[in-house]
N, C-alpha and C positions, 0 to 999 in steps of 0.2 A: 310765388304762392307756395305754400305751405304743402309737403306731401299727403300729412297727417288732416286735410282738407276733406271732410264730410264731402262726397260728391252730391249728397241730395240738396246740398246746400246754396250746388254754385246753379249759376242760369245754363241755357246751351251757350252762349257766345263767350260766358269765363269759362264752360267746361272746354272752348274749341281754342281758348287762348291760355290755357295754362301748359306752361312748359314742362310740368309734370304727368301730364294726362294720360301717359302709357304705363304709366308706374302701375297701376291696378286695374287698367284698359279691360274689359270686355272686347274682341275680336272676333266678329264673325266673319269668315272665310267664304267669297264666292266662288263658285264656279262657274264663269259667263255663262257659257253654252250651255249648263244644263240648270241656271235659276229662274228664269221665263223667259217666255218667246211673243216679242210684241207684233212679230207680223205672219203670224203661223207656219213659218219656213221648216218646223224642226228643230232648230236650232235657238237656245237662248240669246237675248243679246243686252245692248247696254240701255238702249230704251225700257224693254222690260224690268230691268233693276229700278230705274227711275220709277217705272210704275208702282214699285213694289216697296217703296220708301217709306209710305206711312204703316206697310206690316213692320218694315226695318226701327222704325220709332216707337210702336208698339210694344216690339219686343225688348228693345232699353238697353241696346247693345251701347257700345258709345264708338266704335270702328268698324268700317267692313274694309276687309284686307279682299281683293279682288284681282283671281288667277288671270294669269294672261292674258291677255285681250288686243295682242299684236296683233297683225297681218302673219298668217301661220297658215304652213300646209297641215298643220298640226298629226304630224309624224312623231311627236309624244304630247299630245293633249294642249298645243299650243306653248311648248316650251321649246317647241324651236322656231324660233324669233328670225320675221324676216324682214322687220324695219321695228326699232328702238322705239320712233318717234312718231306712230301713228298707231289708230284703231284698225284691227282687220274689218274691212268691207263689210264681210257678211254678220257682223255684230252692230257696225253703224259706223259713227264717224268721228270724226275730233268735235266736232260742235253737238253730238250725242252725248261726248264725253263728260265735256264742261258741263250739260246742263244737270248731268249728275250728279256732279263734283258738288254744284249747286245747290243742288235738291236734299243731298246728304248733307252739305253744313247746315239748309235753314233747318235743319232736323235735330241739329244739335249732336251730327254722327261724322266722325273722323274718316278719313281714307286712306287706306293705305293699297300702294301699286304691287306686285310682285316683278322684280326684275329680276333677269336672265342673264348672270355676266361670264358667266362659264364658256358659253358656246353660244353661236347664232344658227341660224339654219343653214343650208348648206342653196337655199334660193337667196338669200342676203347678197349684195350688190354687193359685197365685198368678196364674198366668195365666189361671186361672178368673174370679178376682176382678178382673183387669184387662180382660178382656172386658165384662163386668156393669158396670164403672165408667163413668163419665162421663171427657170428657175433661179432664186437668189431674189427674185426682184424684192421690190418697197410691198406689192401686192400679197406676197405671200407671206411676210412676215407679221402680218397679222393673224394670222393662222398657225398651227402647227406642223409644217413640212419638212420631213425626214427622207434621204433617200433609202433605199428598200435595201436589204442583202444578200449576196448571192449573185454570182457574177454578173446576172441582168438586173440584179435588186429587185428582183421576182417576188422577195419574201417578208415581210414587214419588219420593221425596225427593229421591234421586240415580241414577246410572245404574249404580251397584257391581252385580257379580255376586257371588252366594253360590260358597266352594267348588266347592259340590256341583254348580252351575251354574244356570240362569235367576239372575235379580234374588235381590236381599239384603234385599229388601222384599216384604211382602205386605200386602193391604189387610184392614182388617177390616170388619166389619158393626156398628153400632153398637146397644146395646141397643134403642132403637127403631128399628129396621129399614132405616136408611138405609148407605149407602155411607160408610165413617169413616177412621180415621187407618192410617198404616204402622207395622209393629211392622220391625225390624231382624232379620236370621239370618244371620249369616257362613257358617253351614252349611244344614243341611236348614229349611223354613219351620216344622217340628214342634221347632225349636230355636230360640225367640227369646232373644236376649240382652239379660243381664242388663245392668242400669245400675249400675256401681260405683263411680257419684257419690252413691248411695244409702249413707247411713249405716245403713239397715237393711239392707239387701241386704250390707254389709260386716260387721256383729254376727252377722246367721244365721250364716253360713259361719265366722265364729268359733266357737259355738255346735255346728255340725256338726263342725269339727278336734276339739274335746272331748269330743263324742259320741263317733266311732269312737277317741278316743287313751283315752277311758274303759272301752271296750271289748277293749281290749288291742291296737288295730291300732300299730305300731312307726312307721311313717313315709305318705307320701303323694305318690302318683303326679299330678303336676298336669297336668289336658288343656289343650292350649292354650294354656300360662301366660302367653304375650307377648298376649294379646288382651285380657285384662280391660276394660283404661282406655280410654276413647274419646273424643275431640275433635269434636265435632260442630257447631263455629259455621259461621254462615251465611255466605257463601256454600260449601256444600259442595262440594270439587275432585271435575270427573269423570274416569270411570278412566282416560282417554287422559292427562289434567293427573296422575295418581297415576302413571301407564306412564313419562311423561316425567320426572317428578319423582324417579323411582327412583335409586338413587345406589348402589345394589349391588346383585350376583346375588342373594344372599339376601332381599333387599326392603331400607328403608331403612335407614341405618346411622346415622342422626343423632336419631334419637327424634321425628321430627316427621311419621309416618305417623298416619293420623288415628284408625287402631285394630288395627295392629301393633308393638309392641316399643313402646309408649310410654314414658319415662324414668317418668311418675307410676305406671306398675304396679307398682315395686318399693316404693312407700309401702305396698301393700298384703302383700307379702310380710315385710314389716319388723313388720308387729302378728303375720303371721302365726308366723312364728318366736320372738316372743313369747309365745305359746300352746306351740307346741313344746317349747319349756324347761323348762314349769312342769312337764313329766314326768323322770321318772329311770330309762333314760338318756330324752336329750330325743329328741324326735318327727323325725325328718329328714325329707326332701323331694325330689324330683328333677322338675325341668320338664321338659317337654316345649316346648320354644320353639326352633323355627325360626327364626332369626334372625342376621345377618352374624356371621361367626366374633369379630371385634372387641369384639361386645355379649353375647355366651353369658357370660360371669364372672360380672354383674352378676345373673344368675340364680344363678349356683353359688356367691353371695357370703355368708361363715359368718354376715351380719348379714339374709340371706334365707332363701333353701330351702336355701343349703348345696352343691346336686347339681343339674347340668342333662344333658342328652340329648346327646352330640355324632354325629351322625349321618353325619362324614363319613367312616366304613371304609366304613357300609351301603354311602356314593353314592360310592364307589370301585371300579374295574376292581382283576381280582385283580392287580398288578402292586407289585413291590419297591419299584421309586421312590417310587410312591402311597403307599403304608403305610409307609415310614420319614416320609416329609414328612410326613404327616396324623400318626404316634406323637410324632415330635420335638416337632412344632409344640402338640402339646394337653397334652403331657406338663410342656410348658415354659410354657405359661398357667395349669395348675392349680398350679404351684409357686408361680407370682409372686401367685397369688389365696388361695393357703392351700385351693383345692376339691379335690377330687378327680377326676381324668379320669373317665367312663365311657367302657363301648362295647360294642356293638352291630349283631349283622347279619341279624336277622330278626325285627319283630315283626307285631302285628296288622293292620297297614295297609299291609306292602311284600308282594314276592313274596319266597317262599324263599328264601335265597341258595344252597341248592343246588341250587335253578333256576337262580336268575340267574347262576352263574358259569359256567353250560353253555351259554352263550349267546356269540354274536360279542361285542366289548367295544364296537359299534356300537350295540348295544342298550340301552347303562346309562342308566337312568331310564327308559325307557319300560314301556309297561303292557304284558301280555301275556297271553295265553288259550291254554293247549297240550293236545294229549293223549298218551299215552303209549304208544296202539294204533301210532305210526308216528315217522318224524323230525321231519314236520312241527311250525313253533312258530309259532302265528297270533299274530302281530302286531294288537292292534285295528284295524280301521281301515288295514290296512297289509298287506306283501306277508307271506309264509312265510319264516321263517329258522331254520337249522339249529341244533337244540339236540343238546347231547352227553349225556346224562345222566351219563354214571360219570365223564365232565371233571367237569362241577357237582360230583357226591357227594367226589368228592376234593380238590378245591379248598376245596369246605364245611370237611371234617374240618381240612386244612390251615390254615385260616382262622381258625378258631374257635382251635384249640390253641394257635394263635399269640396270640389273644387274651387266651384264659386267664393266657397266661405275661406280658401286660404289667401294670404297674401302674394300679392303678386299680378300678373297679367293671365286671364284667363282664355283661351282661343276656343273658338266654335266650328263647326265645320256645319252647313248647310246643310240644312236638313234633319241635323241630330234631336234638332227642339221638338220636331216630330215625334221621334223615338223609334227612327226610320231603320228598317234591317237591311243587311247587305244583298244586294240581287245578285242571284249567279247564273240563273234560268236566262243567259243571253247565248245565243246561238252562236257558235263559233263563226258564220258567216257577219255577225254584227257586231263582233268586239273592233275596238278601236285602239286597243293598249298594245304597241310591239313590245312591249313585255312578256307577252301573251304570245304572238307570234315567233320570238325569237326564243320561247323557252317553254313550248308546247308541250303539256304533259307534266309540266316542274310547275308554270306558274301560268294563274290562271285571270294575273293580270289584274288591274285596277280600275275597271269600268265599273265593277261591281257596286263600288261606290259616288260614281258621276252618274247615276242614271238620273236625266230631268227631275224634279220634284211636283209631289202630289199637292195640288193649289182645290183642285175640285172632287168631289164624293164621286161626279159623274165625268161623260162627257169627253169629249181628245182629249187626249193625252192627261187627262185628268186635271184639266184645267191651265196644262202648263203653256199652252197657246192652243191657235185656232187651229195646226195641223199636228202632225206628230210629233215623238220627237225622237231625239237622232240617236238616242239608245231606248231598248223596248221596255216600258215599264207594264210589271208583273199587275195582274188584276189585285192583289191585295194591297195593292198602295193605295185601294180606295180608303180603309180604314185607317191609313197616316192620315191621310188628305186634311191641310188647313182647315178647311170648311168643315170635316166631323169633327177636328177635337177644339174650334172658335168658342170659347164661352163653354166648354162641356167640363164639370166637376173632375177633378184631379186627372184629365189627361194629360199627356207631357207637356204639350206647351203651354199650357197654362200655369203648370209647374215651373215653365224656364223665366216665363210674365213674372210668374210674383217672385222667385230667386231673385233675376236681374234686377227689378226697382226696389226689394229689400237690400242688394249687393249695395246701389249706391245709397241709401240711409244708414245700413251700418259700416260700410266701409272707410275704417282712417287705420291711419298707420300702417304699417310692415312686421306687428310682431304678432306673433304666436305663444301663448303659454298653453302644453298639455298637462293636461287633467288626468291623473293617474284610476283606474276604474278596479283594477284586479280583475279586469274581464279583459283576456288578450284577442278578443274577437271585438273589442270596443275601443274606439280613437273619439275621444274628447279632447276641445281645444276652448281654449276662451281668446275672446281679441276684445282689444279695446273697447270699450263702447259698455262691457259686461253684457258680451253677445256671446254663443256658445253654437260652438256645432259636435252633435252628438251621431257617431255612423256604428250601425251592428253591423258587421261582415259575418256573424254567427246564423246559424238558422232558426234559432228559439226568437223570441223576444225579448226584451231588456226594460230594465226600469228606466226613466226616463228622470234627470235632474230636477231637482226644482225648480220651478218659471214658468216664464207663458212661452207656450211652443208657437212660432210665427210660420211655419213652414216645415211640411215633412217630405219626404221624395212616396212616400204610401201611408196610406190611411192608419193612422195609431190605433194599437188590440189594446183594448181594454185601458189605453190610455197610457200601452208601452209601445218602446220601438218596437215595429215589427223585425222578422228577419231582413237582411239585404235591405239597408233604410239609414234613409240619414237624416236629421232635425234639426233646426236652427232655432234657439230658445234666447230671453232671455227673460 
């Protein structure tokens, strides 16, 4: 089937079997635990999703990409995985699973898993059995096991820092009771990493791409994907020698970092796409790898996953310049790579972007903790700075609509269609983020943006089930709430309703022609079809081209764009 294929055109069941279908995918991003709760435990689960499929149809996604939902002590948000191949209990069951899997194709809506190949939890039966084992054994080489240095090996391997922060090393206790070797955790110490010099550890997770593509999951969200591979000969550089070593803002650009972006991680994605195929359509993939703009293809390569993450609108100020340079420049690497662009402005792990664009443009990338009783915006660690709310919420819609309208794969993150702001009024006894724990004071963690969603104006937890839920949501999430803005004139989601079902009428093709305006506060584009999207980053107003305007992100002044506003005409 033809890329350049009008999606209004096709039915659900040609949109669910064209093998092109993530080329300009719509992706809405779940977070189990905090989308609904079908037995008022607190906690969201997989039956709740299922209930929540004709909102999912409604809003005219065509994929929901859905965070982990393993068996997890969830010691980072259920990314540390303590069985591959099953549902955690307290979200439901394999046969919960399916019938969602179900619910979501008769929907005409794709699925996509998120897997975890970097690490597994440190409760995983493997690293059960690598505790129990002696050293050298088959048990431990699935893992990363180093002995310590220093005459008792007291001292870890090297001096790397985890993520999350402390060392990237912890010691174990050896089955007779002595002081033993170091396992590796690039993240939390309940996430040791995996060895994928291990031919078994490379069949499992074949074995598990089968399971869930057996299952009807359509494609796979990869955590971490530039980590797999690791270099660990002796003498290991310490981080000041890696600090210096560095050869780009993103980390290294030459494949010679000793366990980011290594060149041998893509041997691994090349069997894996091999698996992908054997389905019809075949299984796709989108990385998650952070890594120098130069090296992201090599992830999104059709002889890999296909699809990687570009993440530089998120780590962008709202600004014209910005967003033509970063559209031009990704738009022009996924042509010469045969991928397809993604993009992206809010998921599980950033702040809202309709926080973040409420914010001085001093602020981009930093962490933040705010509340909504006052102006103040607490900076972690740092002085008070002025947030604007209805700047963010307008910038947001403008933003996004712009996004829609370019080429490529669009991602969503739960709750954005709201126009939902970030919560930071959560009591330090109720955060759930070791991020937060392990860097108190620096960062203030990423609950902020996992808190439950607003379903009801009233009522627990604001309708997200019949009890609470497992992080506190703020009283003003009544006015997010589904039920106020269902049917209500130009609230956000009604905005993201008519976006998405205008997305698939006018979307064909992959190309972009911009529209020169003399106004450097204005990004005009035209695609195919003789559809146009017009965005003012300025604060005045703007004339507006000639056409019928189908959609604006705010109400048109006098029949121009307003400030902070984008339009889709044709």
């Amino acid at each position: 089937m033809s890329t350049t294929a009008t999606l209004a055109t096709l039915s659900d069941s040609d949109r669910l079997a064209d093998p092109n279908w993530w080329r300009q995918a719509a992706v809405y991003q779940i977070y189990p635990r905090s989308f609904a709760d079908s037995n008022g435990d607190g906690m969201g689960d997989i039956k709740g999703i299922t209930a929540k499929v004709p909102y999912l149809k409604e809003l005219g996604i065509d994929a929901v990409w859905l965070s982990p939902f393993y068996p997890s002590a969830l010691a980072d948000g259920g990314y540390d995985v303590d069985d591959y191949r099953d549902v955690d209990p307290k979200l439901g069951t394999l046969a919960d699973f399916d019938e969602m899997a179900k619910a979501l194709h008769a929907a005409g809506i794709k699925l996509i898993a998120d897997i975890v190949p970097n690490h597994s939890s440190n409760r995983h039966e493997w690293f059960k059995e690598a505790l129990a084992a002696p050293k050298g054994s088959a048990a431990r080489e699935r893992y990363i096991f180093r002995d310590g240095k220093g005459p008792n090996g007291e001292f870890p391997p090297s001096d790397w820092d985890s993520v999350f922060g402390g060392p990237a090393w912890e010691r174990i206790t050896e089955p007779d009771g002595t002081p033993g070797q170091w396992y590796m955790h690039i993240f939390a110490k309940e996430q040791p990493d995996l060895n994928w010099s291990s031919r078994e550890v490379r069949d499992d997770f074949l074995k598990t791409l089968r399971f869930w593509s057996d299952r009807g999951v359509d494609g796979f969200r990869v955590d971490v994907a530039h980590a797999l591979t690791k270099d660990l000969t002796e003498p290991l550089l310490s981080k000041l020698e890696l600090t210096e070593a560095n050869s780009g803002t993103d980390g290294f650009d030459d494949g010679s970092h000793p366990f980011w972006d290594r060149d041998d991680v893509h041997d691994i994605y090349v069997e894996w796409r091999e698996v992908f195929n054997e389905y019809h359509p075949p299984r796709t993939a989108v990385a998650e790898a952070w890594v120098h703009a130069t090296r992201r293809a090599r992830y999104a390569s059709p002889e890999g996953l296909g699809q990687a993450f570009n993440f530089d609108l998120l780590q962008a100020d709202f600004d014209a310049e910005d967003f033509r340079e970063i559209i031009t420049r990704n738009l022009a690497e996924a042509a010469a790579t045969g991928a397809s662009s993604t993009w992206v402005f809010s998921n599980h792990d950033v702040v809202r972007h309709a926080t973040r664009y409420g914010l001085p443009k001093a602020s981009k990338g930093k962490k933040h903790a705010k509340g909504q009783d006052g102006k103040g915006w607490l900076l972690a660690g740092g002085p008070k700075e002025e947030l604007d709310v209805d700047l963010g919420e307008r910038r947001a819609r403008a933003a996004t609509l712009l996004m829609l309208a370019v080429p490529g794969s669009a991602y969503l993150y739960q709750g954005e269609e709201l126009g939902l702001q970030e919560v930071a009024e959560i009591p330090d006894s109720e955060r759930q983020d070791p991020a937060f724990f392990r860097n108190r004071g620096v960062e203030v963690g990423r609950d902020g943006c996992r808190v439950p969603l607003p379903w009801k104006v009233e009522g627990t937890s604001f309708g997200f089930g019949d009890g609470g839920a497992h992080l506190p949501q703020p009283d003003w999430f009544s006015k997010y709430a589904v039920e106020a803005q269902d049917g209500t004139e130009n609230s956000t989601l009604e905005l993201y309703r008519a976006a998405l079902k205008l997305r698939r009428e006018l979307q064909a093709g992959e190309e972009l022609e911009w529209v020169e305006t003399g106004n450097p506060e204005v990004l005009h584009f035209r695609r195919p079809g003789s559809w146009q999207s017009v965005t003012n980053f300025g604060d005045t107003a703007v004339e507006l081209p000639a056409g019928t305007v189908l959609v604006s992100s705010a109400p048109l002044v006098d029949g121009k764009l307003g400030a902070n506003s984008t339009a889709w005409l044709r």
